[in-house]
N, CA, C and O atoms as a CHARMM CRD file, in Angstrom:
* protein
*
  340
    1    1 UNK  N     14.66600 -10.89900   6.55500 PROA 1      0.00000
    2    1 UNK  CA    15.80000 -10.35300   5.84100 PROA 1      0.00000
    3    1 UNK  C     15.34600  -9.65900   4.55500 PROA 1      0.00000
    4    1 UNK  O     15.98400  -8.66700   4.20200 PROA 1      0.00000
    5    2 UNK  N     14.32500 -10.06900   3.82800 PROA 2      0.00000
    6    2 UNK  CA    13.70200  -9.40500   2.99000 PROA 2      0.00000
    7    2 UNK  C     13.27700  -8.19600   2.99900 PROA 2      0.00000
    8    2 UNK  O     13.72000  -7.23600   2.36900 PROA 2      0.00000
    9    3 UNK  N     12.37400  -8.24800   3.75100 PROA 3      0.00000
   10    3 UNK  CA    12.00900  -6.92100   4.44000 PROA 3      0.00000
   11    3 UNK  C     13.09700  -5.79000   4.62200 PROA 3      0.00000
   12    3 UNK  O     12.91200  -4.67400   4.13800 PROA 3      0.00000
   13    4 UNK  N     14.35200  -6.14100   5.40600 PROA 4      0.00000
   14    4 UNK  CA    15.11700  -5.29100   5.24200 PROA 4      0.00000
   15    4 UNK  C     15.96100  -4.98000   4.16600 PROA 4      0.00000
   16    4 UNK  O     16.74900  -4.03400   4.14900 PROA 4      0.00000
   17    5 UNK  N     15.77700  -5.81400   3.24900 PROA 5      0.00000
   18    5 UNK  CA    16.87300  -5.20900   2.13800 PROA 5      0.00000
   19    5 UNK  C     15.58200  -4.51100   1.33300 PROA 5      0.00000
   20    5 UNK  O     16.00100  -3.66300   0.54600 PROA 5      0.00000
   21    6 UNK  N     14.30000  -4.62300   1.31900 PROA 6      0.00000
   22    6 UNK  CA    13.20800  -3.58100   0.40300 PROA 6      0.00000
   23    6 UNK  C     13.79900  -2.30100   1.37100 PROA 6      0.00000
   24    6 UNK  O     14.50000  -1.37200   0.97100 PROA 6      0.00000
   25    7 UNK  N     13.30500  -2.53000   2.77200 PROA 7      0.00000
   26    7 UNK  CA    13.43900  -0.97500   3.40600 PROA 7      0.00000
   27    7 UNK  C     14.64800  -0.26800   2.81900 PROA 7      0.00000
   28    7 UNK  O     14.64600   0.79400   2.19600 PROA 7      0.00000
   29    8 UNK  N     15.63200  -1.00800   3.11100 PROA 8      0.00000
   30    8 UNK  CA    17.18200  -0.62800   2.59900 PROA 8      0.00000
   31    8 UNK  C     16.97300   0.69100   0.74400 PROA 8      0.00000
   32    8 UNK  O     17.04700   1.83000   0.28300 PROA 8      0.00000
   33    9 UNK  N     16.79100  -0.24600   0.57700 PROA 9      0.00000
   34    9 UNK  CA    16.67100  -0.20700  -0.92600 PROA 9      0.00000
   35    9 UNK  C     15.78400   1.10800  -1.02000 PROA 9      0.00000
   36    9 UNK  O     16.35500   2.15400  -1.32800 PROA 9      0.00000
   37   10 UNK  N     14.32100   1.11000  -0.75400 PROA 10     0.00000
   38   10 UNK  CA    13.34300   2.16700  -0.63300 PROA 10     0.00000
   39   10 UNK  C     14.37100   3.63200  -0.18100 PROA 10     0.00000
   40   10 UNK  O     14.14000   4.79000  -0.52900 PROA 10     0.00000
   41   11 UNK  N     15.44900   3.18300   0.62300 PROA 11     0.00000
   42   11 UNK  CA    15.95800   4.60300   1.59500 PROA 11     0.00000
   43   11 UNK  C     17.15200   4.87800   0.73300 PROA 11     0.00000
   44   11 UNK  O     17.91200   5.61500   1.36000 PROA 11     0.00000
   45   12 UNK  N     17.64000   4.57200  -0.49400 PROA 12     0.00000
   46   12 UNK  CA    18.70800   4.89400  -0.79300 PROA 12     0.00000
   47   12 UNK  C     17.99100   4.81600  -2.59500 PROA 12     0.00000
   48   12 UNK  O     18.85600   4.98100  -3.45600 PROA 12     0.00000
   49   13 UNK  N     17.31900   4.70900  -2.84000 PROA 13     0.00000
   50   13 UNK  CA    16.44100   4.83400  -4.30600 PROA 13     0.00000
   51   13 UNK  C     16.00100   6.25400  -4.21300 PROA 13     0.00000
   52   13 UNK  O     15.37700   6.69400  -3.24700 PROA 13     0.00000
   53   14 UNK  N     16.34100   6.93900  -5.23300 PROA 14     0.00000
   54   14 UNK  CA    15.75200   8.25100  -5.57200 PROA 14     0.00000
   55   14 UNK  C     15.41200   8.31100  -7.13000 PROA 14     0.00000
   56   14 UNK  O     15.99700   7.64300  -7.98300 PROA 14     0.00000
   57   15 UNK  N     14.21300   9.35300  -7.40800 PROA 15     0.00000
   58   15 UNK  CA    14.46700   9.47900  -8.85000 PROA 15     0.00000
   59   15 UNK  C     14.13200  11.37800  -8.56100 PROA 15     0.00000
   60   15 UNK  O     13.47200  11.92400  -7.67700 PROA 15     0.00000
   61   16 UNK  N     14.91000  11.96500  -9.72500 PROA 16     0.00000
   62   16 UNK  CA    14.79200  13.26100  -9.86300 PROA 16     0.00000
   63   16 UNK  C     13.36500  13.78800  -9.96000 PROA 16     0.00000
   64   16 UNK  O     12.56300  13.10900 -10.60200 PROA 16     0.00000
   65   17 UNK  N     13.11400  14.48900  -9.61000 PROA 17     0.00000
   66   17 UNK  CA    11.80900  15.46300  -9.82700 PROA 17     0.00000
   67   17 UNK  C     12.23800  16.53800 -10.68000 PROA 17     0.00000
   68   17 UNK  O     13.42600  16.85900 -10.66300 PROA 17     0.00000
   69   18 UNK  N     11.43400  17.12200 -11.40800 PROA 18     0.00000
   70   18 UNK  CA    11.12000  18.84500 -12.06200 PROA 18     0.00000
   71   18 UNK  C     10.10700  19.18100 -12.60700 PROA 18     0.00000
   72   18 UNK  O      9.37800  18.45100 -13.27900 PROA 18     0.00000
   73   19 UNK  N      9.96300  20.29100 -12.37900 PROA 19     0.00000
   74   19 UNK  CA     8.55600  21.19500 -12.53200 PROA 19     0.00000
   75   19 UNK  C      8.11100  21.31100 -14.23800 PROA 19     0.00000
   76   19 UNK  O      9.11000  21.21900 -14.95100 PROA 19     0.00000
   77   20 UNK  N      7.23800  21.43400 -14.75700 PROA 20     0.00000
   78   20 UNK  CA     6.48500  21.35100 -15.52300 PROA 20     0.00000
   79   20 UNK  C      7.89700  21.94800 -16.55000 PROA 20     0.00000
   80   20 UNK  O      8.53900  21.24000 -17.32500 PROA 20     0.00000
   81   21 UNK  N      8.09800  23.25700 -16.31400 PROA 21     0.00000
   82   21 UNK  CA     9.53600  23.75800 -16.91900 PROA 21     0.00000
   83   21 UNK  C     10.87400  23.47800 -17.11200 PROA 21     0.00000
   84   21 UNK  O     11.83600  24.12300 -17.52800 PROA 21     0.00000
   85   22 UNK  N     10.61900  21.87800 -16.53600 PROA 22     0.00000
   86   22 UNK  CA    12.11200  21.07800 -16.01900 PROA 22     0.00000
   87   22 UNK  C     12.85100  21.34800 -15.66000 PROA 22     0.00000
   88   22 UNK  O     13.83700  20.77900 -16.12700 PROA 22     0.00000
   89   23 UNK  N     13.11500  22.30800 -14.65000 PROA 23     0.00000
   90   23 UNK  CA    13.48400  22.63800 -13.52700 PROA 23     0.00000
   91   23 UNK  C     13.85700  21.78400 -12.67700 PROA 23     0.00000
   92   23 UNK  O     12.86100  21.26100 -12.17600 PROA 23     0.00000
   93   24 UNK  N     14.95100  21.32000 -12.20100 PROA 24     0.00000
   94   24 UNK  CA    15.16800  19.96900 -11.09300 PROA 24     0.00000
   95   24 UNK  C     14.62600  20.68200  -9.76300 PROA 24     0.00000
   96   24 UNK  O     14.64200  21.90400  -9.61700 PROA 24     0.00000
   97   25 UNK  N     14.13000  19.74800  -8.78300 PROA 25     0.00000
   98   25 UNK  CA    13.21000  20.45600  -7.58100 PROA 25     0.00000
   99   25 UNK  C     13.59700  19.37200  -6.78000 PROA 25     0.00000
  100   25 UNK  O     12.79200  19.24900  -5.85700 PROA 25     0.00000
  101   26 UNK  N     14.51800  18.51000  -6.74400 PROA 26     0.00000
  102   26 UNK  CA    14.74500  17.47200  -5.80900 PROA 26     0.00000
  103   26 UNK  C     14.71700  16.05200  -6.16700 PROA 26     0.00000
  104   26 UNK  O     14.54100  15.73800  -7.34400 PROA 26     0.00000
  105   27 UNK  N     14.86700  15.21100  -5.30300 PROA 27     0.00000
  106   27 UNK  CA    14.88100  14.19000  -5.14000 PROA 27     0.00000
  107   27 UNK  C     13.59100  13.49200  -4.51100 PROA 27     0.00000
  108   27 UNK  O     13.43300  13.82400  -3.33600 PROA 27     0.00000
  109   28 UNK  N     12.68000  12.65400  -4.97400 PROA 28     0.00000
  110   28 UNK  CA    11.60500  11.91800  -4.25700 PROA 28     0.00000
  111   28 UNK  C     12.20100  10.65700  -3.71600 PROA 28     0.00000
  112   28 UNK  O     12.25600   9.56500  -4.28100 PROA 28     0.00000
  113   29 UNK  N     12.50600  10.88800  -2.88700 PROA 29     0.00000
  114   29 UNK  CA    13.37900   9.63300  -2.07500 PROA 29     0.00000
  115   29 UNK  C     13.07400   9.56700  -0.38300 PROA 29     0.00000
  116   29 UNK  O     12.89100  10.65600   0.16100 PROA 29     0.00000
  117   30 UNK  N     13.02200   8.50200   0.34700 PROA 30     0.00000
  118   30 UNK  CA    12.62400   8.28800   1.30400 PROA 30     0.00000
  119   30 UNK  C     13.89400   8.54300   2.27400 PROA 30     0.00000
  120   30 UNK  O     13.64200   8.17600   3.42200 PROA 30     0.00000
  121   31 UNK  N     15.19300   9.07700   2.10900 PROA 31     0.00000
  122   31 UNK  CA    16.46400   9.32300   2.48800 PROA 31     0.00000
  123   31 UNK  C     16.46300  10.57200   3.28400 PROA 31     0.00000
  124   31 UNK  O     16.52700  11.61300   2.63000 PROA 31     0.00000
  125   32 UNK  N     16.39400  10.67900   4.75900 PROA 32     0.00000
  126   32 UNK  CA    16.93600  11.74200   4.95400 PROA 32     0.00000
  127   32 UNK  C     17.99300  12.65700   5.15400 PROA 32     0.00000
  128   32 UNK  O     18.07000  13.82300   5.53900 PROA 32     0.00000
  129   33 UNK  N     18.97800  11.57100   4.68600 PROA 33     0.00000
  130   33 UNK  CA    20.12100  12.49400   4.94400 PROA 33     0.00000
  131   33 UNK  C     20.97500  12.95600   3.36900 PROA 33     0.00000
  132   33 UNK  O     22.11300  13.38600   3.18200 PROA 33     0.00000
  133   34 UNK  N     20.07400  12.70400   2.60100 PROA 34     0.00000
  134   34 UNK  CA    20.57000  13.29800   1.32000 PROA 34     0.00000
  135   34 UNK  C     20.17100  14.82200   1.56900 PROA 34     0.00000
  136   34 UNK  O     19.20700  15.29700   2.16900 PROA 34     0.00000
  137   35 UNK  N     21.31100  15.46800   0.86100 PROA 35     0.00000
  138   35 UNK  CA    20.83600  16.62100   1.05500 PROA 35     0.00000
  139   35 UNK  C     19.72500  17.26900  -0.24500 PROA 35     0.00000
  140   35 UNK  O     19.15500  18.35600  -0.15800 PROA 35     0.00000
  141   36 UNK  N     19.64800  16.65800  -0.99000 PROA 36     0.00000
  142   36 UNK  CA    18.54400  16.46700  -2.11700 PROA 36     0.00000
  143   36 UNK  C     17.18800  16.38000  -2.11500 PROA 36     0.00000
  144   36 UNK  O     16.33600  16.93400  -2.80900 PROA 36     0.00000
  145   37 UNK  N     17.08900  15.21100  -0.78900 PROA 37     0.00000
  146   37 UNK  CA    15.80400  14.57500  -0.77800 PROA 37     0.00000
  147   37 UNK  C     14.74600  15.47500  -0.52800 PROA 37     0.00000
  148   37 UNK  O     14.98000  16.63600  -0.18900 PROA 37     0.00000
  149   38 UNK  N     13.33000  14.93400  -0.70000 PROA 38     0.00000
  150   38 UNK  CA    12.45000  15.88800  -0.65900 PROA 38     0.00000
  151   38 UNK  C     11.38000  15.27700   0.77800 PROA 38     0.00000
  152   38 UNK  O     10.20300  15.53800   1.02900 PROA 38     0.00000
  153   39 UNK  N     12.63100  14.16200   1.70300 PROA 39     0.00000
  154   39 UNK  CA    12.76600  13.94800   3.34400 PROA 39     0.00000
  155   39 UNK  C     13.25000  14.55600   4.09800 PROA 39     0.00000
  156   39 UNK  O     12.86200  14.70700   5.25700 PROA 39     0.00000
  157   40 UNK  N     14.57000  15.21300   3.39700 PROA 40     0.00000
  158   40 UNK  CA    15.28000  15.66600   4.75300 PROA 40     0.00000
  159   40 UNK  C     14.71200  17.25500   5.07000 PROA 40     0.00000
  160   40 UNK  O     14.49700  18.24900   4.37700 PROA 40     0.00000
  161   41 UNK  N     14.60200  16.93400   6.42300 PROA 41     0.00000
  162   41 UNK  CA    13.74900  17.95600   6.99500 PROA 41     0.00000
  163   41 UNK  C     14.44000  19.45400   6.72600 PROA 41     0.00000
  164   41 UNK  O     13.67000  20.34600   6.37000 PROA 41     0.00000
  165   42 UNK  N     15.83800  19.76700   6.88000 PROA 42     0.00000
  166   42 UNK  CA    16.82200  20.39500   6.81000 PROA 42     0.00000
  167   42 UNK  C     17.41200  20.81800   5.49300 PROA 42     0.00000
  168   42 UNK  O     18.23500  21.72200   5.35300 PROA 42     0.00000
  169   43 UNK  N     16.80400  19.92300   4.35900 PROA 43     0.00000
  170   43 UNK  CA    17.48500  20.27000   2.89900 PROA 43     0.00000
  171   43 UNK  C     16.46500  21.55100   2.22000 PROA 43     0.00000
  172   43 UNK  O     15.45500  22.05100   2.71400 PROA 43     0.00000
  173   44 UNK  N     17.14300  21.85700   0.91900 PROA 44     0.00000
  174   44 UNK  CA    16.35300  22.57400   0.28800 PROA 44     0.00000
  175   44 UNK  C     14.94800  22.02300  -0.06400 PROA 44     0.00000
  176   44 UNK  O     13.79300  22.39600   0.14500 PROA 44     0.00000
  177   45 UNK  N     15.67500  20.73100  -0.83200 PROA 45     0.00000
  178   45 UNK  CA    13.90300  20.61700  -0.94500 PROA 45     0.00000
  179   45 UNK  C     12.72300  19.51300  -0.29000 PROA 45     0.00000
  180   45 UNK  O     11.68500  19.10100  -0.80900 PROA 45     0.00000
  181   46 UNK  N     13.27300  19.24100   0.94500 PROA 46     0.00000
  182   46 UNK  CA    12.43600  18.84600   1.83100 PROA 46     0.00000
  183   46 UNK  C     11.92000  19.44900   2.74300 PROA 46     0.00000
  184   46 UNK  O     10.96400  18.90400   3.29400 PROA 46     0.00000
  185   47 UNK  N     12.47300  21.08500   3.32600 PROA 47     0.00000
  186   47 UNK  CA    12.17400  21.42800   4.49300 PROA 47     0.00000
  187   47 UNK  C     11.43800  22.34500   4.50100 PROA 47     0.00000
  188   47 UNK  O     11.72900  23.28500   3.76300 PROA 47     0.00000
  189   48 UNK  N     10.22800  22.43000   5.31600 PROA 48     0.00000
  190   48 UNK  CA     8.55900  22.62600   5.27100 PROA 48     0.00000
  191   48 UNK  C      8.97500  24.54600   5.14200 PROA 48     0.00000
  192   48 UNK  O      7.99000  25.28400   5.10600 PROA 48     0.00000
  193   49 UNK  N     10.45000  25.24600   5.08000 PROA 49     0.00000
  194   49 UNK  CA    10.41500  26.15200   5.60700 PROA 49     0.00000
  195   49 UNK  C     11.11000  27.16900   3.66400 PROA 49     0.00000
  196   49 UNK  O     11.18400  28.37600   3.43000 PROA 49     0.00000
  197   50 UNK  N     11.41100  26.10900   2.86300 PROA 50     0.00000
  198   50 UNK  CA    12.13500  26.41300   1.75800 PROA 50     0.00000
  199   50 UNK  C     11.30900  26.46100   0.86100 PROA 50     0.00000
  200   50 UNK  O     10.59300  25.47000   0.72200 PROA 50     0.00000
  201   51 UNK  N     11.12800  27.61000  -0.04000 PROA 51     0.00000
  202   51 UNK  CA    10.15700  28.05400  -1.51100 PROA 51     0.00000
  203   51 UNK  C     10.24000  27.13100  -2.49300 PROA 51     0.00000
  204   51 UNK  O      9.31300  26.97700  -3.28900 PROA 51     0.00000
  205   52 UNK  N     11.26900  26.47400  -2.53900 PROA 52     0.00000
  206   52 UNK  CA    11.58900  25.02400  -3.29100 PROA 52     0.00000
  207   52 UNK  C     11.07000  23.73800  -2.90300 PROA 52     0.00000
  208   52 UNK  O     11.07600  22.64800  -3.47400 PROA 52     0.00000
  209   53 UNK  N     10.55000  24.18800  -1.62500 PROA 53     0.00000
  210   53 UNK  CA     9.63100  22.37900  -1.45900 PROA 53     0.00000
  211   53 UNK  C      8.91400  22.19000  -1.31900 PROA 53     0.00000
  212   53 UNK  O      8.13000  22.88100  -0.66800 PROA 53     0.00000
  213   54 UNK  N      8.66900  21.10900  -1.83500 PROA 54     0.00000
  214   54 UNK  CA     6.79700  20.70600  -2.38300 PROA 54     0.00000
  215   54 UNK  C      6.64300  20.34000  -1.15600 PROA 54     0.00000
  216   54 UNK  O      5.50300  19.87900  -1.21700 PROA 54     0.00000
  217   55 UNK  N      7.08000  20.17400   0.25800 PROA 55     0.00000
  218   55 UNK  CA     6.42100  20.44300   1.42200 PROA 55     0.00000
  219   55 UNK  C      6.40900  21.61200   2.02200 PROA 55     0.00000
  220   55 UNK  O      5.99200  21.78300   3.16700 PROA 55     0.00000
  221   56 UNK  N      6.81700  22.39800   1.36500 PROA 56     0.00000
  222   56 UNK  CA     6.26600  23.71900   1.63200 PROA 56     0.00000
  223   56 UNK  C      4.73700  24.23600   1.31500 PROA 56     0.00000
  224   56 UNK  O      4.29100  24.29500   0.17000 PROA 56     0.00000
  225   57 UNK  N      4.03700  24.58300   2.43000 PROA 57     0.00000
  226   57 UNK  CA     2.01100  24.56100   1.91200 PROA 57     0.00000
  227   57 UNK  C      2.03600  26.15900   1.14600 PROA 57     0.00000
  228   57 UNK  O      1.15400  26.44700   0.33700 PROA 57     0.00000
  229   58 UNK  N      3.09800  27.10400   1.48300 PROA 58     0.00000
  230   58 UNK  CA     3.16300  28.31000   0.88400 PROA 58     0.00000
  231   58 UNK  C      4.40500  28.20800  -0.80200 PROA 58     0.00000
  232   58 UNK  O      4.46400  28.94800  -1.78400 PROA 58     0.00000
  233   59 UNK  N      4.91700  27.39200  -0.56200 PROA 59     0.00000
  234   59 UNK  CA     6.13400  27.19400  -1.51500 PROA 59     0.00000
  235   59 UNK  C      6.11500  26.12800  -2.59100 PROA 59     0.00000
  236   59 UNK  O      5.00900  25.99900  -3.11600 PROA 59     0.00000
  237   60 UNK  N      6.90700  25.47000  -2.96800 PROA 60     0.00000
  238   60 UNK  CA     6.63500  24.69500  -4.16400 PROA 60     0.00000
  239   60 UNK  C      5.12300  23.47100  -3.95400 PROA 60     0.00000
  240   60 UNK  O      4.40600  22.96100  -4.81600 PROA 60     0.00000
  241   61 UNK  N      5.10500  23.35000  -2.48800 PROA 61     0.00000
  242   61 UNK  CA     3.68200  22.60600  -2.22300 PROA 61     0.00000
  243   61 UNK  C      2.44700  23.30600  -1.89200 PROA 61     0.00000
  244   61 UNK  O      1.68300  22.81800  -1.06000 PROA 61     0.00000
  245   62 UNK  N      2.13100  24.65800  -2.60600 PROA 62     0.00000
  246   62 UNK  CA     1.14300  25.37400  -2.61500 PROA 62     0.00000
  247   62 UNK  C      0.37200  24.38500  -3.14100 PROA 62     0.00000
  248   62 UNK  O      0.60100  23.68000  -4.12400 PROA 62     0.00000
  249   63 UNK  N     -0.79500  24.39200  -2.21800 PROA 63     0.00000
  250   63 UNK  CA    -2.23000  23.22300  -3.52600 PROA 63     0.00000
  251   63 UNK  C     -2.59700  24.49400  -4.18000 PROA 63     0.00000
  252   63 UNK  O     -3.73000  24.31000  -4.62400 PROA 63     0.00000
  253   64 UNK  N     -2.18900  25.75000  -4.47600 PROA 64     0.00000
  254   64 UNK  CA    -3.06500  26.46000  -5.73500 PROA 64     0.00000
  255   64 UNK  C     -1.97500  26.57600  -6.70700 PROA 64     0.00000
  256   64 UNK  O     -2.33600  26.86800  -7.84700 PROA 64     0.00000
  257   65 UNK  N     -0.51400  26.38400  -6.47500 PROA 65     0.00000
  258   65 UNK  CA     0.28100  26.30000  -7.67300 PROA 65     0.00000
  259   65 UNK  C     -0.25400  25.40100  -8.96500 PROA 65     0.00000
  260   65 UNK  O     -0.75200  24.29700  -8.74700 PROA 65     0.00000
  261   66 UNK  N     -0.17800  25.72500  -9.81700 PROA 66     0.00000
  262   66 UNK  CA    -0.13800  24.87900 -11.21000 PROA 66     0.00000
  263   66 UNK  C      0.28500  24.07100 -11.29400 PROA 66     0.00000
  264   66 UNK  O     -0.31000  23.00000 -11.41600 PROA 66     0.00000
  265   67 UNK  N      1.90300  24.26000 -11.25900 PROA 67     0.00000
  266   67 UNK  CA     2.79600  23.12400 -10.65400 PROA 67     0.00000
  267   67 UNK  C      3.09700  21.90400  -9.75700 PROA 67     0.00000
  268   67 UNK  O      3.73100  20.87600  -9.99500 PROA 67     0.00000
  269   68 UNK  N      2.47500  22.31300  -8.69700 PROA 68     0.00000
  270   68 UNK  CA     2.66100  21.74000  -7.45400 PROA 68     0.00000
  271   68 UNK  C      1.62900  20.41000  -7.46900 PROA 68     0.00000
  272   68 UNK  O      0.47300  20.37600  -7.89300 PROA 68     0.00000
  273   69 UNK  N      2.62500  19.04900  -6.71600 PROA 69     0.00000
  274   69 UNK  CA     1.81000  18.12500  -6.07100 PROA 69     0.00000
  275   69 UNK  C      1.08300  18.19700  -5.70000 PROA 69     0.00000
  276   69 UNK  O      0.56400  17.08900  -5.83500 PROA 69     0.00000
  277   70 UNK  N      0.06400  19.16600  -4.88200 PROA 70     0.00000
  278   70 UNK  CA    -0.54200  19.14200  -4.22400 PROA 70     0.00000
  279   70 UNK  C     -1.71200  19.87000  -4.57100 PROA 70     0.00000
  280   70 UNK  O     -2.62300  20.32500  -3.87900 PROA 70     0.00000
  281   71 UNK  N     -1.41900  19.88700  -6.16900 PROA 71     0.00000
  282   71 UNK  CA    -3.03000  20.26400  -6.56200 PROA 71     0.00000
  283   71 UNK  C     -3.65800  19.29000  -7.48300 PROA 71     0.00000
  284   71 UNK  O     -3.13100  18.66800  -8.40500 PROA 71     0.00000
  285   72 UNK  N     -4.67800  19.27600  -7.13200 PROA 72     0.00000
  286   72 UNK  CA    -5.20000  17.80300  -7.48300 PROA 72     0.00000
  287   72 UNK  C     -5.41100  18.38500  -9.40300 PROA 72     0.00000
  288   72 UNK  O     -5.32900  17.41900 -10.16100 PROA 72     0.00000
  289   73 UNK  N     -5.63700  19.67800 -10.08900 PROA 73     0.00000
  290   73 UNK  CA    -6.02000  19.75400 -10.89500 PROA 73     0.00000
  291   73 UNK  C     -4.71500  20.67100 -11.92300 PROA 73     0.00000
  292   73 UNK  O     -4.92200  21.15100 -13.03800 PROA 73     0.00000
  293   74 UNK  N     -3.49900  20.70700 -11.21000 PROA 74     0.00000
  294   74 UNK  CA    -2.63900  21.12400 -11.84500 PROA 74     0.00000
  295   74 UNK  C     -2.16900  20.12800 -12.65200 PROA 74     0.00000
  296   74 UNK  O     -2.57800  19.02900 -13.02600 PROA 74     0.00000
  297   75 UNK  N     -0.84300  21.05200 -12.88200 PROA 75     0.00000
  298   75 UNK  CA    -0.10600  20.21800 -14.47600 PROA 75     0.00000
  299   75 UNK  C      0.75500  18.93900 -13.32400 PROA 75     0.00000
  300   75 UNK  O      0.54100  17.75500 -13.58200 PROA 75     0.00000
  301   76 UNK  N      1.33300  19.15700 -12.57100 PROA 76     0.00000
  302   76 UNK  CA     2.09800  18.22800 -11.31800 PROA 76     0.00000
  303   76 UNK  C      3.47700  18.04800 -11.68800 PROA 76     0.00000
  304   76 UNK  O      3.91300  19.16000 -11.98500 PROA 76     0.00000
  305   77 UNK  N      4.47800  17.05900 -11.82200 PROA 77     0.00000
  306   77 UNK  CA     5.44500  17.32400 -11.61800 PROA 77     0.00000
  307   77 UNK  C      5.81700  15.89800 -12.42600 PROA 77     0.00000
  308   77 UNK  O      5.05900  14.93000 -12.48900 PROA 77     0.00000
  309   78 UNK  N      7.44300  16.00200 -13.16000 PROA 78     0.00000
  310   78 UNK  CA     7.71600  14.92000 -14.06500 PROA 78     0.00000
  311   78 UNK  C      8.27500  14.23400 -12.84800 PROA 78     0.00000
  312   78 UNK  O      8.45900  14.97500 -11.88300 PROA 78     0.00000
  313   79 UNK  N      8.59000  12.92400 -12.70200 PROA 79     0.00000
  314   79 UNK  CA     9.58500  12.13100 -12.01500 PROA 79     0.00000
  315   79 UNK  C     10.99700  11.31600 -13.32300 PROA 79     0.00000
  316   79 UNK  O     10.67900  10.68000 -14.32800 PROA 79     0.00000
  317   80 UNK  N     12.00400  11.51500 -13.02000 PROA 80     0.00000
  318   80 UNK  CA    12.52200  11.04500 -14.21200 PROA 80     0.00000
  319   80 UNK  C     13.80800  10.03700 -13.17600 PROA 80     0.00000
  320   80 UNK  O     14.56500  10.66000 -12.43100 PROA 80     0.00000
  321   81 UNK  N     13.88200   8.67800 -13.26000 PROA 81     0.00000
  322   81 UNK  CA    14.84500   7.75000 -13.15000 PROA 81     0.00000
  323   81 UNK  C     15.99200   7.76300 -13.38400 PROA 81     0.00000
  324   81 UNK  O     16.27800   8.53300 -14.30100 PROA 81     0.00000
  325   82 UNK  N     17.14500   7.01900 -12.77200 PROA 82     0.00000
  326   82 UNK  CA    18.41900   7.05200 -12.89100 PROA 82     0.00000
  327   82 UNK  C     18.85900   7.26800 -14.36200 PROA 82     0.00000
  328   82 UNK  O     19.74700   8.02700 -14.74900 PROA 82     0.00000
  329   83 UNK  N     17.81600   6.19500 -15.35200 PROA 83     0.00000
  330   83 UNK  CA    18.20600   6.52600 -16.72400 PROA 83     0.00000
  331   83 UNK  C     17.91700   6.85900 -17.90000 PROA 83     0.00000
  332   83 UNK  O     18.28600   6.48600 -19.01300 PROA 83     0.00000
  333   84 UNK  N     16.81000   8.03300 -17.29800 PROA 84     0.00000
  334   84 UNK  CA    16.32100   8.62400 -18.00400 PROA 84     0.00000
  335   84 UNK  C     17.25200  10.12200 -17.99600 PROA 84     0.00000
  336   84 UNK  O     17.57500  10.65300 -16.93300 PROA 84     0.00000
  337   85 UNK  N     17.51400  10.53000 -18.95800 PROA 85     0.00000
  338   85 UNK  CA    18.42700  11.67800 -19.60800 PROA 85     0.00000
  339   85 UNK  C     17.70300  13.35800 -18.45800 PROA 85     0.00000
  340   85 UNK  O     18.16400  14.48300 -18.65200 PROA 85     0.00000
């Protein structure tokens, strides 16, 4: 039962993302049916096909962006919590 209330919990926990410019860029949340998340395959900023998502390898998840997760030597990306402003 434990187990399922972490999974639970993990799938409905998000904290905001934004780009170095604070820019909001999504949600880092394990949820796919938010339309936020940076899971759902189909949202802006989860889907491998949108300039806004850091799973995009040409788009916000370029590894040569500055910005982007996915460069090991860029600036990367703030995460900011429910209560953080």
């Amino acid at each position: 039962m434990r187990i399922f209330l972490l999974v639970l919990s993990l799938l409905f926990t998000a904290a905001a993302l934004a780009d170095p410019a604070g820019e909001y860029i999504g949600q880092l949340s394990a949820n796919p049916y938010n339309s936020d998340s940076t899971s759902n395959a189909y949202g802006r900023y989860g889907s491998e096909y949108s300039s806004d998502s850091i799973n995009n390898p040409y788009g916000a998840g370029n590894p040569y962006r500055s910005d982007s997760p996915n460069n090991p030597y860029g600036q990367g990306l703030s995460i900011y919590g429910d209560d953080d402003g």
